[in-house]
C-alpha positions in Angstrom: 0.0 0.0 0.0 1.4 3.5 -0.8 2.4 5.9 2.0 0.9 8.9 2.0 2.2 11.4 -0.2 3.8 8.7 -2.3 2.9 8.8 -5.9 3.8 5.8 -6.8 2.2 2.0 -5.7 3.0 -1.3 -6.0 0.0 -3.7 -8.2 0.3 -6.6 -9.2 -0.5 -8.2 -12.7 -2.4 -11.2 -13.0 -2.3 -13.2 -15.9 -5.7 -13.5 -17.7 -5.4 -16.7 -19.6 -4.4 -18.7 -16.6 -4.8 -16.7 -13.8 -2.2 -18.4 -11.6 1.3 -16.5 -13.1 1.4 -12.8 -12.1 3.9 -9.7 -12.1 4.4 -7.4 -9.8 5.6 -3.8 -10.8 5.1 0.1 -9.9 2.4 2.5 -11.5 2.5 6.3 -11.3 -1.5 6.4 -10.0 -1.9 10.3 -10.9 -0.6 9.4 -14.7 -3.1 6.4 -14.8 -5.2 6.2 -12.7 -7.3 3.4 -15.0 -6.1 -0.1 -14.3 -2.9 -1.3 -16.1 -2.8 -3.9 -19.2 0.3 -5.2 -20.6 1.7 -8.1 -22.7 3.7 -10.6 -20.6 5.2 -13.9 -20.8 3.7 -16.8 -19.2 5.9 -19.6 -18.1 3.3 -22.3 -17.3 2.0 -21.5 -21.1 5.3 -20.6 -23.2 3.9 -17.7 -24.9 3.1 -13.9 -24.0 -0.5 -13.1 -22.7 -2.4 -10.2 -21.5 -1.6 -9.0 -17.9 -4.6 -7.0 -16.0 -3.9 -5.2 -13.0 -5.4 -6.4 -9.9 -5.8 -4.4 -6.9 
């Protein structure tokens, strides 16, 4: 959870295919504030699928 005054927080991208492999990374919430959706690789799947943010 983000400090006060902190900009940035942790999240935590969970794979949508699967939903077992996730990510965790840093968002700047005032830049997006809308939840995060990037291409990542799965290694239970060998191949890249979409990660969605998960709160």
């Amino acid at each position: 959870m983000a400090k006060k005054g902190e900009v940035r927080e942790i999240i935590r991208l969970v794979c949508t295919e699967d939903g077992k492999s996730y990510y965790t990374t840093t968002k700047n919430k005032r830049n997006t504030p809308d939840r995060l959706e990037l291409k990542k690789f799965n290694a239970n799947l060998k191949k890249y699928t979409l990660h969605r943010e998960k709160k």
